[in-house]
C-alpha positions as CSV (number, residue, x, y, z in Angstrom):
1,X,-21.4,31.7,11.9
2,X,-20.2,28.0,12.3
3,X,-17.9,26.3,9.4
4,X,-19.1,23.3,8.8
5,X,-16.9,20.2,7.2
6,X,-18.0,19.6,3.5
7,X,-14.8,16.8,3.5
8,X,-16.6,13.8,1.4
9,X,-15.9,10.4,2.9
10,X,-13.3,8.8,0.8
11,X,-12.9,4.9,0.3
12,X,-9.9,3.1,0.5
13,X,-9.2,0.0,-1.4
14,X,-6.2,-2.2,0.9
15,X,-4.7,-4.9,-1.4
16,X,-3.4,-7.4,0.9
17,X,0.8,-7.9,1.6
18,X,2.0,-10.1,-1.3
19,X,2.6,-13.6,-0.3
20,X,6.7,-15.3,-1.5
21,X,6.2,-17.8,-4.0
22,X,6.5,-21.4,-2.6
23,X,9.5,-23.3,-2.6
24,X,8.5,-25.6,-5.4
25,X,7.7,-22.4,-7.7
26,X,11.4,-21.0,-8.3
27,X,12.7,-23.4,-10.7
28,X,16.5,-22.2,-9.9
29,X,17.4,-21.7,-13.2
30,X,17.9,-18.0,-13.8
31,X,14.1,-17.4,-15.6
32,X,13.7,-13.5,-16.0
33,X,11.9,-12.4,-14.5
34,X,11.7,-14.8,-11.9
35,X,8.9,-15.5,-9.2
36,X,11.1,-14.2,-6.6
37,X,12.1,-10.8,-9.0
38,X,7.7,-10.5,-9.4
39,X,7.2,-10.7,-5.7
40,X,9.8,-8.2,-4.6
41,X,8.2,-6.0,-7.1
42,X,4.9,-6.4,-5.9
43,X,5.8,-5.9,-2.3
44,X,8.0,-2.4,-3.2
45,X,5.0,-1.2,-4.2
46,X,2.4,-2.7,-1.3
47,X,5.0,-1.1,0.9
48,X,5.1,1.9,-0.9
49,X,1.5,2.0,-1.0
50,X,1.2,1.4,3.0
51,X,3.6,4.2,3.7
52,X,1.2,6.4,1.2
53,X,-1.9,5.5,3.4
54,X,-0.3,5.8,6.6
55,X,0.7,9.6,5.4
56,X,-2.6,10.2,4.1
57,X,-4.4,9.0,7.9
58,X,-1.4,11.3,9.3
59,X,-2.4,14.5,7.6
60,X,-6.2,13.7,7.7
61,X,-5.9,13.8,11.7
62,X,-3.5,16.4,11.6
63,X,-6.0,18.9,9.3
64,X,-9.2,17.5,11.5
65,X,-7.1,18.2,15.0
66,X,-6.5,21.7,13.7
67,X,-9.9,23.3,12.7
């Protein structure tokens, strides 16, 4: 008797990297939070987020080279 896979395709939404606010858009003058505060937050969690997918791809080959 053969196992078949019943894995349902799963879809993946990739937000793309955060882009660093221009030059003309950090006024300098201490603003909390500022541009610059916003876009390292945004891209802690786009890297966090890639380092979740790239786990995620990992363990899906891993699981489909073992069976």
């Amino acid at each position: 008797m053969s196992q078949e896979s019943t894995a349902q395709p799963v879809t993946v939404v990739i937000r793309e990297k955060p882009t660093p606010p221009a030059d003309y858009e950090c006024c300098e003058s201490a603003c909390s939070p500022c541009v610059w505060d916003t876009y390292y937050e945004e891209l802690n969690i786009w890297n966090a987020e890639q380092k979740a997918l790239k786990e995620a791809v990992k363990m899906a080959t891993e699981t489909e080279q073992s069976e």
